[in-house]
N, C-alpha and C positions, 0 to 999 in steps of 0.2 A: 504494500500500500504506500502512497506517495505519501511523503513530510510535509505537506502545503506549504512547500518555502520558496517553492519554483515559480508564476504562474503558467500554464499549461502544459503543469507536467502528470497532474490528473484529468479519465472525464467522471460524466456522471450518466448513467445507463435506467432509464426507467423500463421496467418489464410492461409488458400489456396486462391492461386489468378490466377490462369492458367499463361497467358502471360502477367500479370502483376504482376508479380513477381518483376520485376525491381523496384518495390517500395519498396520494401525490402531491396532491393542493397543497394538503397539513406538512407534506416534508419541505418543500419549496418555502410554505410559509416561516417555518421555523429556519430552514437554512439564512434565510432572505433578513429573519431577527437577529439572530444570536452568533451567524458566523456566515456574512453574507461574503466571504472572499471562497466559498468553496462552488456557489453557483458561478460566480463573476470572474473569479481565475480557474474556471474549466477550461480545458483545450477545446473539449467537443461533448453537446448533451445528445447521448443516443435515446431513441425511444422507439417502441411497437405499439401498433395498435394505438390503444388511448395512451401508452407512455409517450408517444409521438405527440400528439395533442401537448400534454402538460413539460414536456421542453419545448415544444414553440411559443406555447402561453409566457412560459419564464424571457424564453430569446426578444418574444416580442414586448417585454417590459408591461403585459399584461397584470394588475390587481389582485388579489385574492377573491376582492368583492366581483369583479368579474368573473371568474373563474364559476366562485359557487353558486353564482349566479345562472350560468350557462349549463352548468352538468348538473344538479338538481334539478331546474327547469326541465329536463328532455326528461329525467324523471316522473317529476309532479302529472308530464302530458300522457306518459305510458301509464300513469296510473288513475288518469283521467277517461282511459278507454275501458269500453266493459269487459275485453278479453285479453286486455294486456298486450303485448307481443306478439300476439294472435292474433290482434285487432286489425283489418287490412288495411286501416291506417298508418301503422306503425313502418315508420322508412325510415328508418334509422339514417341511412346514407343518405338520402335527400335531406334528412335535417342536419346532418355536421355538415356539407356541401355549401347550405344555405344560409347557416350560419358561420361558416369561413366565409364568404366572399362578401357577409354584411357588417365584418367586425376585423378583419385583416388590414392592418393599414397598407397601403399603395407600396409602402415601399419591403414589405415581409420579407420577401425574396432574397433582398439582399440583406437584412441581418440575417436571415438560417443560414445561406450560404456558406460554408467552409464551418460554421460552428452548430448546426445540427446534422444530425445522422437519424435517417428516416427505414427503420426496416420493413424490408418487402418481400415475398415470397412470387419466384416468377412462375405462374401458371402452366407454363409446358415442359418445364420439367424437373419444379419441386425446388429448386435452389432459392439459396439468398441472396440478396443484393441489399446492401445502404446506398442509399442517394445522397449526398451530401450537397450537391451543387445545383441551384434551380437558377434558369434562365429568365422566365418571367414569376408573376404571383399566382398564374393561373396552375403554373406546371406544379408550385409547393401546393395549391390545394392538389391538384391531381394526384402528386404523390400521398397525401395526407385520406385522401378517402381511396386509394388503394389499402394500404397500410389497414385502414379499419373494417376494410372488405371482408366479413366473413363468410366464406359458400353455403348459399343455403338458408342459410342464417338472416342472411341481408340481399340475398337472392341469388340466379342463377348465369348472370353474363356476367362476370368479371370485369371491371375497370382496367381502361385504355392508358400505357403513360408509352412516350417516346417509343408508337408503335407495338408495344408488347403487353400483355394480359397479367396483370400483380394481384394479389390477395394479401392478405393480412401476414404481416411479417411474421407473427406469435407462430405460426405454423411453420417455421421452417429456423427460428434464433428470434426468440421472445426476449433472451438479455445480451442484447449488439454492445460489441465494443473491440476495441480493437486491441489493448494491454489489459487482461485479465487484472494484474497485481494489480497497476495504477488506474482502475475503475471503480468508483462507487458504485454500487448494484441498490437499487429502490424495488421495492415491490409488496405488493399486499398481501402476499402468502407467505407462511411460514418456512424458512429453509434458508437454506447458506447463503442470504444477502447481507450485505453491508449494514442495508435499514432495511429491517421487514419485523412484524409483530413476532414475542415471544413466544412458543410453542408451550401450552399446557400438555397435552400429551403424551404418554408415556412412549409412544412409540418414535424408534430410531430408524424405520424404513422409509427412504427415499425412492421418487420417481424423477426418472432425468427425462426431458422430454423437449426437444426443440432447445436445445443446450439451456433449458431450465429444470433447477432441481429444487421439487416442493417436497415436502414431507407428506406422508399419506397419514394424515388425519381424519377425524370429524369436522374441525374447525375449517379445515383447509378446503376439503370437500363442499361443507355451509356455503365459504367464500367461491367458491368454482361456480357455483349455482347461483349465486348474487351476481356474480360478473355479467350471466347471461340473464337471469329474471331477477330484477331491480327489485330490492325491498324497499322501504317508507325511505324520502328523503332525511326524517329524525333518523335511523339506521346507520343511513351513509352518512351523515352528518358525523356520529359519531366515528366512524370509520375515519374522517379525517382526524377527529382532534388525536386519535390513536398514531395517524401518521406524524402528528406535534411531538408527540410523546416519544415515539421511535427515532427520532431524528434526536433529538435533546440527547436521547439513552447514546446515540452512535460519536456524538461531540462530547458528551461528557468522558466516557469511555475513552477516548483517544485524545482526551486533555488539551480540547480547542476551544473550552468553555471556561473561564475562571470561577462561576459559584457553584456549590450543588445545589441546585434546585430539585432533582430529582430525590436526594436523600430528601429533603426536608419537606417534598408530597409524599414519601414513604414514613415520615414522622419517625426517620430513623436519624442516628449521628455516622456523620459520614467517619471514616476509622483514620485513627490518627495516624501519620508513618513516624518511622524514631528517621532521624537524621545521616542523612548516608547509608539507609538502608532500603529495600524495598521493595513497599506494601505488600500483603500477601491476596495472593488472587491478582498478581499484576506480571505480565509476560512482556519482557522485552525483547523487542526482533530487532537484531543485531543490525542486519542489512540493512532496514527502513531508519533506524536509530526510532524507534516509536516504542512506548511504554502503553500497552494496552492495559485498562484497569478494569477486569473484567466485574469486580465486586461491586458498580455499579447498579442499584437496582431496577427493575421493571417495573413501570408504571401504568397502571391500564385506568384508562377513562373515568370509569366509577372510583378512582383514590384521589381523583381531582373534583371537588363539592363545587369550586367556581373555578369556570376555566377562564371567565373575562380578564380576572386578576393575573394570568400566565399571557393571554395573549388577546387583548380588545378588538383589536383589529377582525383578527380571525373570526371570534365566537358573534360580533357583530354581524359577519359576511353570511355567516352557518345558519345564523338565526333567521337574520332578511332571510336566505334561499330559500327558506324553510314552511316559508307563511305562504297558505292558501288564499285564496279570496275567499271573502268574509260575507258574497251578498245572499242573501234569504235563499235565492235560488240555487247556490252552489253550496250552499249546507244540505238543502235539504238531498240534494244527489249525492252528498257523502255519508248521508245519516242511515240506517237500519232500514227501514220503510225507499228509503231513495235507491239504495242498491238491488233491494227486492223488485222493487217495478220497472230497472233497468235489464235483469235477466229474465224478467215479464214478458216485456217489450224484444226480446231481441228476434223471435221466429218473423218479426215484423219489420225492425228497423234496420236490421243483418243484412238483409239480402239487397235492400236498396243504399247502404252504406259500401257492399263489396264491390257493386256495378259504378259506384259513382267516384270510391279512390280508384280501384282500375283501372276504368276508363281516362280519371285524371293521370295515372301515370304511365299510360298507354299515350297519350297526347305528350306527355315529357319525354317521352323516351323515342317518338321518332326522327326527332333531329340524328340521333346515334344510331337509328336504325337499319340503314344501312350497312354500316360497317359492323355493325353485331351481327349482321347476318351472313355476310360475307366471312366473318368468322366464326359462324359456329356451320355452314358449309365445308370452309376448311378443315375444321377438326373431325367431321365425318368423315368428310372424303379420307382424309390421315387415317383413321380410324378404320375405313374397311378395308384400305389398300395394307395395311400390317395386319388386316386377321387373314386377308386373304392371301399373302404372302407366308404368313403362319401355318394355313393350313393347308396352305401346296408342299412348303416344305416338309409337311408331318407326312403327307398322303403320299408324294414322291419321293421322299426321301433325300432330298435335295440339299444345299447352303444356302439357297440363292437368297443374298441379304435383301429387305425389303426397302421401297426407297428412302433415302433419306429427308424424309418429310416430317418439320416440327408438328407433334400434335396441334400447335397453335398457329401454324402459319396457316396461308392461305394463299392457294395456286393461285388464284385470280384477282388477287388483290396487287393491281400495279405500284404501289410503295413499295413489295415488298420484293416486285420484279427487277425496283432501280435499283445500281450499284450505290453503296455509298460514296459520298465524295472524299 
């Protein structure tokens, strides 16, 4: 791990965390208080997925009240629907798309540039790529709703960047970076990060998976399934002040903070060292010259009674996101009797809600409609010209290699005829 005595001789790597992203908010916010030279002398903030989102928020000198602003909202809306994620309202990519190009300033492109790292997963044949370098603002959102592209999940044509079909980086290197030692690793599952919450669990079995290794818990499992179905924004709410907490725990620990604050929301006394000695429970790595103190305690959400008193700013921004509208008529559809006449209602109001988002996103999507079709032609054609070369060479006994045709290209697509220059 780097000394922070360099600037850019660490980065900072947020893992993908769908709707629990807000715990990124809580670490950025805390970094940004307490030792704001660890965002601001970064080389490079990598991220996936929504880790992506929350280093551009930071690069672009984005709020906190922003932030919680923005990722509870798309909450509040999913839980405004009667079936949730189910609801064929629910566009997840049409709403980050539309809220990047309404809140990115003109000139985004060029702060990400050379200091964010955007993970991507290339569609044809499963690798990873970061993008680090965007030409205009349009190409960072393009790469920004690649990146949050889940299949299936968020639908079935893949997003277009610089001619080629990207998915969601989490599927192929969820924690990007380039010097393992010298990266801070963020994330909201429990396992061998930098900053990521405490493990209760007795269990020591690890899954590595898209070079992320999460512990297999209950806890961790809970969290896998919040990522994709969003609980109450009070849930996520607290999910960030927990990322306040974890951040504090990783600066205390590596003695880039001078008070303990965390002994003194643990109501313990931090332990004294004798002189020229030291501490027990504290490892020093030779290499690094760093003194890790690992007797730091863990603080979780409920040992903090007022969290305004640690961070105003924050518990300000948590709270605002928090608030529903208040008029007669949007209580009464949150109340016992309003939810029951809404699954009342729905043999009724279902079928004319499916034909009327469809058809509006049938109308969005044929500007792109040609070239969606043009490729997903091409991946057929690919597609039967290698079963049919498969199952010549089964039946004859043959080699004859099949052509070499990307799953994702497409024979008649002339960009892809021309040579490069």
């Amino acid at each position: 791990m780097s000394t922070f005595e360099t600037d850019g001789s660490w980065s900072v790597s947020f893992t993908g965390a769908g709707f629990l992203a807000i715990y990124h908010v809580g670490v950025c916010q805390c970094l940004r208080e307490r030792a704001p030279r660890i965002l601001q002398g970064a080389r490079r903030l990598y991220g996936s997925s929504s880790g992506a989102l929350s280093a551009l928020a930071f690069t672009c000198g984005k709020s906190v009240d922003f932030c919680c602003f923005h990722l509870l909202g798309m909450v509040k809306v999913i839980h405004q629907l009667s079936l949730g994620i189910f609801h064929p309202a629910f566009a997840p990519i049409e709403f980050i798309a539309k809220e990047l190009h309404a809140t990115l300033p003109a000139n985004a492109h060029i702060l990400a540039s050379g200091k964010l790292g955007i993970s991507v997963t290339r569609w044809s044949d499963g690798q990873n790529v970061i993008f680090s370098d965007f030409a205009t603002r349009n190409e960072l959102i393009q790469a920004l709703v690649c990146t949050t592209y889940v299949p299936f999940y968020c639908g079935v044509i893949p997003p277009e960047f610089r001619g080629e079909r990207y998915v969601d980086g989490g599927l192929s290197n969820n924690v990007p970076f380039e010097d393992a030692k010298s990266t801070i690793t963020v994330s909201p599952f429990c396992g061998t990060y930098d900053i990521c919450p405490q493990s209760t669990s007795a269990s020591f079995l690890e899954m590595n998976l898209s070079n992320t290794s999460i512990r297999l818990s209950t806890s961790n499992f809970s969290m896998l399934m919040c990522s994709l179905f969003p609980p109450s924004p009070e849930t996520l709410a607290d999910l960030g002040r927990q990322g306040y907490l974890d951040a504090m725990r990783f600066l205390e620990r590596r003695g880039l903070t001078k008070e303990p604050i965390l002994w003194v929301l643990a109501l313990k006394e931090p332990p004294a060292s004798a002189e020229g000695a030291q501490d027990e429970g504290c490892d020093h790595d030779t290499k690094a010259d760093l003194v890790f103190n690992w007797t730091v305690p863990n603080v979780s959400v409920k040992d903090v009674p007022n969290f305004e008193m640690l961070t105003p700013e924050m518990e300000a921004a948590l709270r605002k996101a928090c608030v529903r509208k208040s008029s007669a008529w949007a209580r009464f559809w949150r109340s016992g009797p309003g939810q029951v006449l809404t699954y009342l209602l729905l043999p009724w109001t279902l079928p004319l809600e499916y034909v009327y988002f469809r058809s509006r996103r049938v109308m969005l999507w044929l500007p792109d409609a040609p070239a969606d079709l043009r490729w997903i032609h091409g991946l057929l054609t690919s597609s039967a010209l290698k079963l049919y070369w498969r199952t010549k060479a089964q039946l004859l006994g043959t080699a004859s290699p099949p052509p070499t045709t990307s799953l994702a290209a497409n024979p008649l697509d002339p960009k892809q005829a021309t040579p490069e220059d």
